[in-house]
C-alpha positions as CSV (number, residue, x, y, z in Angstrom):
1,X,237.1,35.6,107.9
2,X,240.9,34.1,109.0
3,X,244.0,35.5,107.8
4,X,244.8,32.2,106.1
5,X,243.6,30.4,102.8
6,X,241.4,28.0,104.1
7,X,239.1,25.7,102.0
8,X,235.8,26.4,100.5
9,X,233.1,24.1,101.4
10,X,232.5,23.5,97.5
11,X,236.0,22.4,97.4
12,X,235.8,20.2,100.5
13,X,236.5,16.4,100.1
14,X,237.5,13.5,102.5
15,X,237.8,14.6,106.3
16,X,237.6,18.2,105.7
17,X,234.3,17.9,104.5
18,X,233.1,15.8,107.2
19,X,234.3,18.1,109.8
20,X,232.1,21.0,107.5
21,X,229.4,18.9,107.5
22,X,229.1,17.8,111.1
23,X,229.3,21.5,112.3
24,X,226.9,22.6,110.1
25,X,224.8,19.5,110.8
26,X,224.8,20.2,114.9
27,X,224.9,24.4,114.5
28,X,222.7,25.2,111.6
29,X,225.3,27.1,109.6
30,X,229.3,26.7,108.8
31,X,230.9,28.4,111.5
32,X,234.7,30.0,110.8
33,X,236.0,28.2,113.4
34,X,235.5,24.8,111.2
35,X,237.1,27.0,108.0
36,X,240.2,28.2,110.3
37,X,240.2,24.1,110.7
38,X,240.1,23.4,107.3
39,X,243.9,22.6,106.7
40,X,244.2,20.6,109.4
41,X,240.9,18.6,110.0
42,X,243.2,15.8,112.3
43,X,244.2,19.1,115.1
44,X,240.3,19.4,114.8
45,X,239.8,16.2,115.8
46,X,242.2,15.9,118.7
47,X,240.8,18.9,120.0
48,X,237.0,17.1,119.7
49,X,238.6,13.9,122.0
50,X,240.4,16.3,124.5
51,X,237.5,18.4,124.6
52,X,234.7,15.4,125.7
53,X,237.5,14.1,128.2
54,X,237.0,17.2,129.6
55,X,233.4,18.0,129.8
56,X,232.6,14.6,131.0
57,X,233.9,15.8,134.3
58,X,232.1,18.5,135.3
59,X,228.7,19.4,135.4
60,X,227.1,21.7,132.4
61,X,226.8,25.1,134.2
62,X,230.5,24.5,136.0
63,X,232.1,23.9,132.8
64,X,230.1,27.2,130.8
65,X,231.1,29.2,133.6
66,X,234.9,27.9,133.5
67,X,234.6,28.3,129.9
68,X,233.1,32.0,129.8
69,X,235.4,32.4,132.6
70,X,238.9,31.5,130.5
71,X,237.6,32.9,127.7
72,X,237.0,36.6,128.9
73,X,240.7,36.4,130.5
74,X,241.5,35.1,127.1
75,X,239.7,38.4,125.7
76,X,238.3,35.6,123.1
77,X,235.3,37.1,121.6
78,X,234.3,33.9,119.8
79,X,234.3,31.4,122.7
80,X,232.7,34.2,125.2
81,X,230.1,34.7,122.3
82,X,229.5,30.7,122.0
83,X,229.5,29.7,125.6
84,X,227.9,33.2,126.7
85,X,225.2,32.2,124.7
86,X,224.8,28.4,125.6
87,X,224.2,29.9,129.6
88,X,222.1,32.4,128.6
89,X,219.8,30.1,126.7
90,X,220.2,27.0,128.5
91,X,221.5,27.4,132.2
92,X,220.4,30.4,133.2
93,X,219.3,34.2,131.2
94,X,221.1,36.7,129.2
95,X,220.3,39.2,131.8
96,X,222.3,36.7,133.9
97,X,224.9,36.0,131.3
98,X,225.1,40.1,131.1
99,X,225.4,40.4,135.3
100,X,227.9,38.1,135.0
101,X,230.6,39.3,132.5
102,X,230.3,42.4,134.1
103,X,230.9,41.2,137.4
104,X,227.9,43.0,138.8
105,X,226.4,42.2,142.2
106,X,224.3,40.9,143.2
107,X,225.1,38.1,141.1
108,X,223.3,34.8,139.9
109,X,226.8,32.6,141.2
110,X,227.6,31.2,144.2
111,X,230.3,32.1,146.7
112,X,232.0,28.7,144.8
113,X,231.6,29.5,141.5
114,X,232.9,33.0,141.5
115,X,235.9,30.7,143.1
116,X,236.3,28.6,140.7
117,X,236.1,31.3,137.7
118,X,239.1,33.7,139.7
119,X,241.0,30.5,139.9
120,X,240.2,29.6,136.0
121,X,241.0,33.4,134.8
122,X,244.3,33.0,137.3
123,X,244.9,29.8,135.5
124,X,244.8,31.8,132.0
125,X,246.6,34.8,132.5
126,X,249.3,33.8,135.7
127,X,249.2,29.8,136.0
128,X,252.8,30.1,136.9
129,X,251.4,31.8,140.1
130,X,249.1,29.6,141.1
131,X,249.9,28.4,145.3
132,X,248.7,26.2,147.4
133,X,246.6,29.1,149.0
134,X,244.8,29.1,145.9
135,X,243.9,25.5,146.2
136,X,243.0,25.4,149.8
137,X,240.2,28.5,148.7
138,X,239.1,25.9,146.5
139,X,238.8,23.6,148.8
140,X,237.3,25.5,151.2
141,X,234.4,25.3,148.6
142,X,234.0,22.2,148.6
143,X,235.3,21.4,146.0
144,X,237.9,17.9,145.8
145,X,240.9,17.8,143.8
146,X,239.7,16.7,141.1
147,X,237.0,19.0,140.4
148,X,239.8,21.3,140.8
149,X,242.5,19.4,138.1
150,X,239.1,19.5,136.1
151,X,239.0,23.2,136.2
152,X,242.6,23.6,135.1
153,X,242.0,21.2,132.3
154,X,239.2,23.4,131.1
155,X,241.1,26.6,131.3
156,X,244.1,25.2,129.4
157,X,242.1,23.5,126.7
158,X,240.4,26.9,126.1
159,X,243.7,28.7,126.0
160,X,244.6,26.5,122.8
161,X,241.6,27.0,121.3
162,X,240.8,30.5,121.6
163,X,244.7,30.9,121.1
164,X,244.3,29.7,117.9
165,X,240.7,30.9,116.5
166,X,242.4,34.8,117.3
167,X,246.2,33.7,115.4
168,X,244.2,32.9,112.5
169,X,241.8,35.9,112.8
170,X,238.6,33.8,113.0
171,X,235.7,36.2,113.4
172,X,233.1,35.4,115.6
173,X,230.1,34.2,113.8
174,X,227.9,36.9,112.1
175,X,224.7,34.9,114.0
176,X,225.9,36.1,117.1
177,X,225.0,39.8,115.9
178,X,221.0,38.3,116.8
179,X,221.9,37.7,120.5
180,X,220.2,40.1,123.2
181,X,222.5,43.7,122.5
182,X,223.0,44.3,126.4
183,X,224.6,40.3,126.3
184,X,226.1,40.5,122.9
185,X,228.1,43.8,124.0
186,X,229.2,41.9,127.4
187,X,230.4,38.9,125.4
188,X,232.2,41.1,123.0
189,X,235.7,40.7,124.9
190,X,237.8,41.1,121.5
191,X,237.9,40.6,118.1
192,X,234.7,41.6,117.1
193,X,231.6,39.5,115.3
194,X,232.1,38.9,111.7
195,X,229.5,40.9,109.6
């Protein structure tokens, strides 16, 4: 499950288990991202505030994309498996989803948003070579600056968390193992589902 001790939710107690019980309260289940957590329920926390400052920015489907986006530069299993599955069953289809990690074409995106996720996956793997060209393709868009700082937040938030999920060797969550095979395998960019 993670390479480190982390605490069983029998021995949970104080913010620990609230952070337990509030993911298992919104997802059903304990997910291993809340157990790689568990030493440190305050990061957790942080990461919740940074994470809504975030998201109240951009639009649902802009910030899944960015996120599925990062993540697959990120080769982050768990957040492409999350996300993956949050457009596939809320914005748009997992033959969609699929299309997408794949890059096939024709594609369900818009000119702009296959902008805006190059410029996120540029932002993960090469930020230090991001130009002023890169902007302006933005901007020729549409999109205003700060959509744009926007997308850059979202792809540098991701890089800490998926960062850290794959140090600690957080396994993607064994429920992902009942998403649509064709989108599971797409969304399968790293370490792979826990069994």
């Amino acid at each position: 499950m993670t390479f480190i001790h982390t605490i069983p939710p029998a021995d949970a107690t104080g913010a620990v288990r609230e952070m337990y019980q509030q993911a298992h309260d919104r997802l059903g289940y304990l997910p291993n991202w809340a157990r790689a957590f568990s030493l440190r329920p305050g990061v957790m926390e942080g990461w919740t505030v940074l994470l809504r400052s975030i998201q109240s920015n951009l639009p649902a489907r802009s910030y899944e994309l960015a996120t599925v986006a990062a993540a697959r530069a990120l080769r982050s299993s768990y957040c492409a498996l999350s996300h993956g599955r949050i457009l596939a069953e809320k914005v748009l289809d997992p033959a969609a989803v699929t299309a997408i990690m794949g890059d096939a074409f024709p594609s369900p995106l818009e000119p702009k948003e296959r902008a805006m996720m190059a410029f996120v996956e540029k932002v993960v793997v090469n930020a230090d070579r991001i130009t002023a060209a890169d902007i302006e393709v933005l901007r020729s868009h549409g999109y205003r600056d700060e959509e744009i700082f926007d997308m850059a937040a979202a792809a540098a938030a991701r890089c800490f968390f998926s960062k850290l999920l794959d140090a600690m060797g957080a396994e993607p969550d064994s429920v992902f193992n009942d998403l649509d095979p064709a989108l599971r395998q797409a969304l399968t960019v790293g370490r792979p589902i826990a069994d």
